[in-house]
C-alpha positions in Angstrom: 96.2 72.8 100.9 99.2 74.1 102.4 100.4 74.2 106.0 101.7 78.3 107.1 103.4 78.7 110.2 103.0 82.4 111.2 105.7 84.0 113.7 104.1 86.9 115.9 101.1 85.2 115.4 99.3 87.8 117.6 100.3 91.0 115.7 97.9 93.1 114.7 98.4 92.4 110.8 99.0 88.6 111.9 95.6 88.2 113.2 93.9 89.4 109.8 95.9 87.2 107.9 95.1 84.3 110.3 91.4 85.0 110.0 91.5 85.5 106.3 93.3 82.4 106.1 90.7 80.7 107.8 88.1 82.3 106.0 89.2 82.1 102.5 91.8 79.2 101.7 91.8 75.3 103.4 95.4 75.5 104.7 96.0 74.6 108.0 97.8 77.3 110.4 100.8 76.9 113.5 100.2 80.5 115.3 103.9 80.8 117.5 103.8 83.1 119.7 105.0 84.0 123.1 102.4 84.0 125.4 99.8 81.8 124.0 97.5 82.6 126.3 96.4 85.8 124.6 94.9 83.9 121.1 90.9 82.9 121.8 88.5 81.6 119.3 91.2 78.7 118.0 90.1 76.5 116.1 91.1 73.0 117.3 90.6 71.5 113.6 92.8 73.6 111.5 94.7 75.6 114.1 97.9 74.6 116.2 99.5 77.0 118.9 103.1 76.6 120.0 103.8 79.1 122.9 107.8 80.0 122.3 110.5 82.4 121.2 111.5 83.0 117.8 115.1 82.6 119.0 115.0 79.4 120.3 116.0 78.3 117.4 115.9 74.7 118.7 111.7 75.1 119.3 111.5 77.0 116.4 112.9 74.0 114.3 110.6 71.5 115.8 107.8 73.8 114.8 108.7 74.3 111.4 108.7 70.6 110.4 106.2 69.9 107.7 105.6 73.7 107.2 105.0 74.3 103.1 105.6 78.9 104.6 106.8 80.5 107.2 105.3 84.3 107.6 107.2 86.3 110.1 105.8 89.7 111.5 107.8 90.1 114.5 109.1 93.6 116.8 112.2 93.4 118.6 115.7 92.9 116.9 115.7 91.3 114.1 119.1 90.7 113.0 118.9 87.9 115.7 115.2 87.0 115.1 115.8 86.4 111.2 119.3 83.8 111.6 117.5 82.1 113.8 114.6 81.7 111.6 116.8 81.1 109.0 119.1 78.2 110.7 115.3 76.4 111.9 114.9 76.5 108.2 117.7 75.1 106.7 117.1 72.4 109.7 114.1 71.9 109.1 114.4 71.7 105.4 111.4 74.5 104.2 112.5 77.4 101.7 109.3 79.9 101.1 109.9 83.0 103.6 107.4 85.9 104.1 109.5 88.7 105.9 107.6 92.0 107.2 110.3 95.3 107.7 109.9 98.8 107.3 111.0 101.3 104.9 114.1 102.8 104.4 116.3 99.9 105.2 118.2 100.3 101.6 118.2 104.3 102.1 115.2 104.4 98.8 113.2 106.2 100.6 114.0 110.1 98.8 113.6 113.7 100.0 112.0 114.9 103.5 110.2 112.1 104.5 113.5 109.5 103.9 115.1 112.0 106.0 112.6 112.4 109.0 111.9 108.3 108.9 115.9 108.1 109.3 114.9 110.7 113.0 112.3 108.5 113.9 113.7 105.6 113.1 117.3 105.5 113.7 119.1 102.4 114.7 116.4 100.1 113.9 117.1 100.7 110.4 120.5 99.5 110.7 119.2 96.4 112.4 116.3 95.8 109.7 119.0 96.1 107.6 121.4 93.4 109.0 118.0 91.4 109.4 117.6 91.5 105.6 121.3 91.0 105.0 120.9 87.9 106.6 118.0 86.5 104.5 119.8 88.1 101.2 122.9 86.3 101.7 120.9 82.7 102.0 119.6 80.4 99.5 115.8 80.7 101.1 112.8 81.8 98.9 112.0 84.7 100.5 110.0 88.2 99.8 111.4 90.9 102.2 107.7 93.7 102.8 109.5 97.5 103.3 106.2 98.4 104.4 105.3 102.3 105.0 104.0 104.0 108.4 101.1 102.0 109.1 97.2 102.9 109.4 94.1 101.0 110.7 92.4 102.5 107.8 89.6 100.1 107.0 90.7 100.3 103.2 93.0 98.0 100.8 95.2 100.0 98.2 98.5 99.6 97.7 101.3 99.6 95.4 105.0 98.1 95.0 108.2 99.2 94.8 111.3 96.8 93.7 114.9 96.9 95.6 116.4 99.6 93.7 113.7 101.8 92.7 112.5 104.8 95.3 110.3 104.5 97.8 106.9 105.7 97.1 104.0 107.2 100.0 104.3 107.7 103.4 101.5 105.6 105.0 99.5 102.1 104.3 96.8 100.5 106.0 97.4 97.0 107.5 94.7 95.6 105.7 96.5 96.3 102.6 99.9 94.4 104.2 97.3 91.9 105.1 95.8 91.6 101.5 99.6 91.0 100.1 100.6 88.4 102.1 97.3 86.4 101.4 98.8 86.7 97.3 102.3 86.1 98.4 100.8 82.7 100.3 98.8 81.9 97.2 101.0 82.1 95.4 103.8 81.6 96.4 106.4 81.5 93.5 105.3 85.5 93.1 108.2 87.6 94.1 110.7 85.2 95.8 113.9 86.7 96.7 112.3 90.1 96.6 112.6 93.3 98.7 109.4 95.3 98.4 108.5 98.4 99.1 104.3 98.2 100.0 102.8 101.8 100.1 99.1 103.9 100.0 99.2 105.5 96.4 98.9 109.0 96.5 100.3 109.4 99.9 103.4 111.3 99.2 104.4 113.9 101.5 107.1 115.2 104.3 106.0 113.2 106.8 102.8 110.7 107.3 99.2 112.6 107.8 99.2 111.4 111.4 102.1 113.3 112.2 
């Protein structure tokens, strides 16, 4: 048994994991979150719920004490988001991070789709980018997920890319990001201090299908 604390714990992608967790392993789960209030069916016996911001960095701390991995799928900027996740956990002394990004961050991703995910994404790749700086540069287990533009697609199938090699695909479900985190948190010595690419095989193209 293992204790996960996931941040963003009511993203869409965070509540499979959650439920699969639940489901399918014994480990018991901290859901932080702002705005508690939204999580329902919690289960009191495996199940904690801190209501807070992943940059209060001083919360955050407290709630990583006596975490075994910390899963982060957070919006927002994440420069700031990931030092303060990453000074709660050299304070709190836990190393195993699971990081969720987007593609393009490292400029792998080749031909016309790299160059219309740079127009529709624009300055957040620089700040994804800073955000992964920031975990490179420390001494944290982490695995940085580039995922692609992301589906609802009731389907898992997925491949990997390493730091360094092109991006492959345009599009992948979030059962599929879902379904690699659950192997990332079973095992968790697989891929630390990578970058990932996570994509749909076969879905290469100028631009993702529902564009």
């Amino acid at each position: 048994m293992s204790c996960v604390l996931i941040l963003g714990a009511n993203g869409q992608i965070a509540r499979i994991v959650k439920d699969r967790l639940l489901s399918e392993t014994d480990h018991d789960l901290t859901l932080y979150l702002r705005r508690s209030k939204r999580l329902t069916q919690i289960d009191p016996q495996r199940e904690t719920v801190i209501d807070g911001d992943v940059n209060d960095t001083q919360k955050l701390t407290k709630a990583m004490s006596g975490q075994d991995i910390v899963y982060a799928n957070l919006g927002g900027v994440l420069e700031i988001q990931a030092q303060s996740i990453v000074d709660a956990m050299y304070a709190a002394g836990v190393k195993r991070l699971i990081f969720v990004s987007g593609l393009g961050i490292y400029d792998e991703v080749p031909g016309k789709f790299g160059e219309w995910n740079k127009q529709m994404v624009g300055p957040e790749l620089v700040d994804s980018r800073k955000a992964a700086d920031i975990l490179e540069e420390s001494d944290l287990n982490f695995t940085i997920l580039r995922c692609a533009w992301m589906t609802d697609d009731d389907v898992i199938d997925y491949e990997i890319t390493e730091k360094g090699e092109p991006f492959k695909g345009t599009i992948i479900s979030r059962k599929s990001v879902a379904d690699l985190i659950m192997k990332l948190i079973q095992k968790p010595e697989s891929h630390v201090r990578g970058s990932i690419g996570v994509n749909q095989p076969n879905t290469d193209g100028d631009k993702p299908r529902m564009y």
